[in-house]
C-alpha positions as a Markdown table, in Angstrom:
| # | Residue | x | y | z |
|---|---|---|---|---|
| 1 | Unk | -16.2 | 11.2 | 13.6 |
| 2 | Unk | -17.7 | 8.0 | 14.1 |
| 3 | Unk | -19.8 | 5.6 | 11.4 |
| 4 | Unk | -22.8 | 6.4 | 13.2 |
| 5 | Unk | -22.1 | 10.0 | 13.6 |
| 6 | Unk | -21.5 | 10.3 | 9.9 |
| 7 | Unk | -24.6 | 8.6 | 9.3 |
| 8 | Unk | -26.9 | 11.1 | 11.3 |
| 9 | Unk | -24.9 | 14.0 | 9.6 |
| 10 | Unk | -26.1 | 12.2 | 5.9 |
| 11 | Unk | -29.9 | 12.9 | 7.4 |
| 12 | Unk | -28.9 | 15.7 | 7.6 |
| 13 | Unk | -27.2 | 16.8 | 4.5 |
| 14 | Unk | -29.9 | 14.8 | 2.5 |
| 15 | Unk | -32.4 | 17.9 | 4.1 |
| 16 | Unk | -29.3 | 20.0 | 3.0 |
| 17 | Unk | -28.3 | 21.0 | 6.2 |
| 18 | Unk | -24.9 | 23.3 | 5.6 |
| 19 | Unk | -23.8 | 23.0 | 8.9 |
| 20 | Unk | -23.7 | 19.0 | 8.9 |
| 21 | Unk | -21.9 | 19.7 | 5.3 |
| 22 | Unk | -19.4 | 21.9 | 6.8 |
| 23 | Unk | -18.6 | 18.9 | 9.9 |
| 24 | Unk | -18.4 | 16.2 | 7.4 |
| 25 | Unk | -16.1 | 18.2 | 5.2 |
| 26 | Unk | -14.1 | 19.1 | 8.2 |
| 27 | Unk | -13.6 | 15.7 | 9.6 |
| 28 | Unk | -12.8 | 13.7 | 6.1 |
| 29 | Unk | -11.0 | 16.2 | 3.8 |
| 30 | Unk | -7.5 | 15.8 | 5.1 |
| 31 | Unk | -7.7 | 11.9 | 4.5 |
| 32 | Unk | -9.8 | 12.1 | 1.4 |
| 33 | Unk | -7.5 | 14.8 | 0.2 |
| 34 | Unk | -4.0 | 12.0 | 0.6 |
| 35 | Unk | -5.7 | 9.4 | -0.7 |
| 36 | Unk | -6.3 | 11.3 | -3.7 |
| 37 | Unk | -3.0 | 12.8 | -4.0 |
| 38 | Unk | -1.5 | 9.3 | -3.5 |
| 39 | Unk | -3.3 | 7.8 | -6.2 |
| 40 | Unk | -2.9 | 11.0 | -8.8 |
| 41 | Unk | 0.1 | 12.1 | -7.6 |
| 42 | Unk | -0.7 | 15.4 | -9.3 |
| 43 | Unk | -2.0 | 18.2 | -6.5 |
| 44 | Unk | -3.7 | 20.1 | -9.3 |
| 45 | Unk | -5.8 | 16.6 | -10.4 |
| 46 | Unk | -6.1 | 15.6 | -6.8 |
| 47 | Unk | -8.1 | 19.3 | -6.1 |
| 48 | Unk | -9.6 | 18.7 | -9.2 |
| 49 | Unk | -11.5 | 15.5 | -7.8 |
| 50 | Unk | -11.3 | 16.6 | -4.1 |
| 51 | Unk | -13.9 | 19.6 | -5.3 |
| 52 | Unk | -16.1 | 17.3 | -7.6 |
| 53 | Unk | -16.2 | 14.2 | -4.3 |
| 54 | Unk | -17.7 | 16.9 | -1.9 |
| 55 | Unk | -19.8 | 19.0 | -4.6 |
| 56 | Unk | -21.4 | 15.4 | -5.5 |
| 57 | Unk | -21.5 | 14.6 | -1.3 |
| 58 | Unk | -23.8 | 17.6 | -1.3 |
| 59 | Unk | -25.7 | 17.8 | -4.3 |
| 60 | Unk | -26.1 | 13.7 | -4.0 |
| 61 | Unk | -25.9 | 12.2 | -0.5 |
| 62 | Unk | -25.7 | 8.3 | 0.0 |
| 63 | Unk | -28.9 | 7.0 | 0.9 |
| 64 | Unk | -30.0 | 5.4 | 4.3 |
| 65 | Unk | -28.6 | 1.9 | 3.3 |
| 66 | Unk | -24.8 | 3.3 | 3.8 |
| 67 | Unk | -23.7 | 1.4 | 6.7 |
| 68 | Unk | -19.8 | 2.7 | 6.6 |
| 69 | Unk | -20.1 | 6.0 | 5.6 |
| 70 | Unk | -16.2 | 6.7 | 6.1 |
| 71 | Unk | -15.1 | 3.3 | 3.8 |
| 72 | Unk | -17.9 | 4.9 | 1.5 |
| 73 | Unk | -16.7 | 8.4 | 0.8 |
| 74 | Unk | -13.1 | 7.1 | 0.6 |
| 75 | Unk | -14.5 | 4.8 | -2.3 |
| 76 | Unk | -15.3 | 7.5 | -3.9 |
| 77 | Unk | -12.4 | 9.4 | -3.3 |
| 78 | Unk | -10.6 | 6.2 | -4.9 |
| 79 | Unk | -13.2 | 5.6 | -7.6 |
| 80 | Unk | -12.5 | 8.9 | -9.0 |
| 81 | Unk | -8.5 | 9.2 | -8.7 |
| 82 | Unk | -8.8 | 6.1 | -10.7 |
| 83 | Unk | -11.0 | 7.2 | -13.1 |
| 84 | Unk | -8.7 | 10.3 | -13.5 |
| 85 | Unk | -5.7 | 8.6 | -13.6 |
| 86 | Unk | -6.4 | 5.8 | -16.5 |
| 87 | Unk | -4.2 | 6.1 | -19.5 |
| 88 | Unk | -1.9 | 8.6 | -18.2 |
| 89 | Unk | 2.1 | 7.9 | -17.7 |
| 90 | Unk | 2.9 | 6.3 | -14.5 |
| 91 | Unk | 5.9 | 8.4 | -14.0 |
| 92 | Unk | 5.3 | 11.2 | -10.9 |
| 93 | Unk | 5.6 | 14.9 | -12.6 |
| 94 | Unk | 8.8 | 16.6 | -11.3 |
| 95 | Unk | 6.7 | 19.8 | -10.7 |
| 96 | Unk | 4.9 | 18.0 | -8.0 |
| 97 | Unk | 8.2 | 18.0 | -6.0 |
| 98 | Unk | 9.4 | 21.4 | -7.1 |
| 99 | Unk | 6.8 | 23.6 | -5.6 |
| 100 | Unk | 7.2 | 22.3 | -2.1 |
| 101 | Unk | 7.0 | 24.4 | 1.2 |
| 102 | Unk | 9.9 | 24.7 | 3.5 |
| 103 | Unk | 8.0 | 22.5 | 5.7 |
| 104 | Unk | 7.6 | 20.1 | 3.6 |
| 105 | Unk | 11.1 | 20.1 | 1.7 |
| 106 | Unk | 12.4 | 18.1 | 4.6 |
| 107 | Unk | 14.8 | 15.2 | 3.3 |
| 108 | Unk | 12.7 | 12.7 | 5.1 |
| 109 | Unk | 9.6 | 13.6 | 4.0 |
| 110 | Unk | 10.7 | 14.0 | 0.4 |
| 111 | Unk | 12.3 | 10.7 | 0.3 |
| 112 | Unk | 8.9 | 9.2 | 1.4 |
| 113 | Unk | 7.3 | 10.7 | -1.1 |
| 114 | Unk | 9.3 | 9.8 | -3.6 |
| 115 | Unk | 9.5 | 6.4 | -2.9 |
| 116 | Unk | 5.1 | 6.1 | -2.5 |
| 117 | Unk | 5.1 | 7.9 | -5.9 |
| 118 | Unk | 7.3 | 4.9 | -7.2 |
| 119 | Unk | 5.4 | 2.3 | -6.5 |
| 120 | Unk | 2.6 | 1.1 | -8.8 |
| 121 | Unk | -0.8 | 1.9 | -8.4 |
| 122 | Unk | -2.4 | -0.7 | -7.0 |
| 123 | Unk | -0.1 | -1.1 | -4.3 |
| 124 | Unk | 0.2 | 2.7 | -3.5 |
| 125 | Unk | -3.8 | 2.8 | -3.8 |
| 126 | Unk | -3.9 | 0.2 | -1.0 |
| 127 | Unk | -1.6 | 2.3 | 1.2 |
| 128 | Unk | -2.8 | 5.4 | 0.7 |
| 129 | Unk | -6.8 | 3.7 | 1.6 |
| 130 | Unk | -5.1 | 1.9 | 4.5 |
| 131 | Unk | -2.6 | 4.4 | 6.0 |
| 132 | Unk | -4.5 | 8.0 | 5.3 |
| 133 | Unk | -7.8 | 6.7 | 5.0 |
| 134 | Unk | -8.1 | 4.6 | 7.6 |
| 135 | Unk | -9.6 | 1.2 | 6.6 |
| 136 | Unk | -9.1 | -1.8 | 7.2 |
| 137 | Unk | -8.2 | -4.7 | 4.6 |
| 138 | Unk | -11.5 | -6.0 | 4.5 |
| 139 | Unk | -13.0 | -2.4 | 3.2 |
| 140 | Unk | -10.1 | -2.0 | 0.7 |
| 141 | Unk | -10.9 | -5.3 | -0.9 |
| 142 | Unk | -14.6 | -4.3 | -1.2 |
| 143 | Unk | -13.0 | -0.9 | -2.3 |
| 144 | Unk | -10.5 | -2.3 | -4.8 |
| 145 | Unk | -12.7 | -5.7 | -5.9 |
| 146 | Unk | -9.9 | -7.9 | -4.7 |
| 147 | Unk | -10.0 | -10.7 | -2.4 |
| 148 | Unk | -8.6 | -9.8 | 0.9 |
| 149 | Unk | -5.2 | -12.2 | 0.6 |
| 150 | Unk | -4.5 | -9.9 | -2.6 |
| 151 | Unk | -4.7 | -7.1 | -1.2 |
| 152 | Unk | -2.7 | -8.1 | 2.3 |
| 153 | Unk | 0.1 | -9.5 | -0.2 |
| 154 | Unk | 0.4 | -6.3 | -2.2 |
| 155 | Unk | 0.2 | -3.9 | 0.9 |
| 156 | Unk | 3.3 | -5.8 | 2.6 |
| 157 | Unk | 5.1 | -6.3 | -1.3 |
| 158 | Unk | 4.7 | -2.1 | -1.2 |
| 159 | Unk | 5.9 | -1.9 | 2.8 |
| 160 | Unk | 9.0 | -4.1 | 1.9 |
| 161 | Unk | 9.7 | -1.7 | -1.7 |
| 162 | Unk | 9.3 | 0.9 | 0.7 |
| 163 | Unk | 11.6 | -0.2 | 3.5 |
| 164 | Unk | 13.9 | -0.8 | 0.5 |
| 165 | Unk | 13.5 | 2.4 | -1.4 |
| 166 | Unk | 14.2 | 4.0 | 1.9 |
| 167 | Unk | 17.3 | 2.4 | 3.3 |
| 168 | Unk | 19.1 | 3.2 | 0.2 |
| 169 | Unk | 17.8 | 0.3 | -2.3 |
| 170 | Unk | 16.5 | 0.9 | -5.7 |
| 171 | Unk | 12.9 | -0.7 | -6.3 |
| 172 | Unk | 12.8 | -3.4 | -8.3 |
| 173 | Unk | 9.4 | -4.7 | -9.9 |
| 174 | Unk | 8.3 | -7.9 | -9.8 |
């Protein structure tokens, strides 16, 4: 769904049109849902806030003065996995990674995981915004409130930890 389609379906869900509810929900809860999850990296948090984002999108719709709508409900999505996630460990829970499906207990997969859960936040924020939500720099660092060359140098630092963490490497913060 496009800016300006999301747009018209705010109108819409400021009359509270369900049906524009149920299309905007459809379209943005598979990337609002990872972005979450990558920030929290707690699936029983990330529902947590996944419910409270779209309650609020209903109850509360933006105003007519959104221009990205996307960039703006994955800022909330972010604003509140942040939120959540201040003051607790940084280490990712081991239940997180015991409860997974067949399907998603291949090796591959759970090395990725792994290795995005190890990274510190505000890189793993910015790939999480960039890679499942979508945007591009310039949003994240209106997202994040750092300039753009910030955020460009922490998403390639976390794509080289990555790369590292992946071939075999251990990561090692800087």
């Amino acid at each position: 769904m496009t800016d300006g389609e999301l747009r018209k379906k705010f109108d819409l869900i400021r009359r509270k049109d369900v049906k524009a509810f149920e299309e905007v929900y459809s379209d943005m809860k598979t990337p609002v849902f990872t972005v979450i999850l990558r920030i929290t990296r707690s699936r029983e948090l990330s529902e947590d806030i996944f419910q409270e984002l779209f309650v609020r999108l209903f109850t509360s719709p933006p105003g007519e003065t959104v221009k990205k709508p996307r960039a703006y409900i994955l800022q909330m999505a972010h604003n509140l996995a942040i939120d959540a996630v201040k003051g607790q460990p940084r280490l990712a829970d081991i239940a997180d990674f015991e409860n997974l499906s067949a399907r998603e207990a291949d090796e591959d997969a759970y090395d990725a995981r792994q290795a995005l859960a190890a990274l510190p936040l505000k890189e793993r924020r910015i790939v999480a915004l960039h890679i499942n939500g979508g945007l591009k720099f310039r949003e994240i660092a209106g997202i994040t409130g750092e300039p753009l060359g910030t955020v460009l140098w922490r998403y390639r630092k976390a794509l080289d930890s990555l790369r590292k963490m992946l071939e075999g490497g251990s990561y090692e913060k800087k």
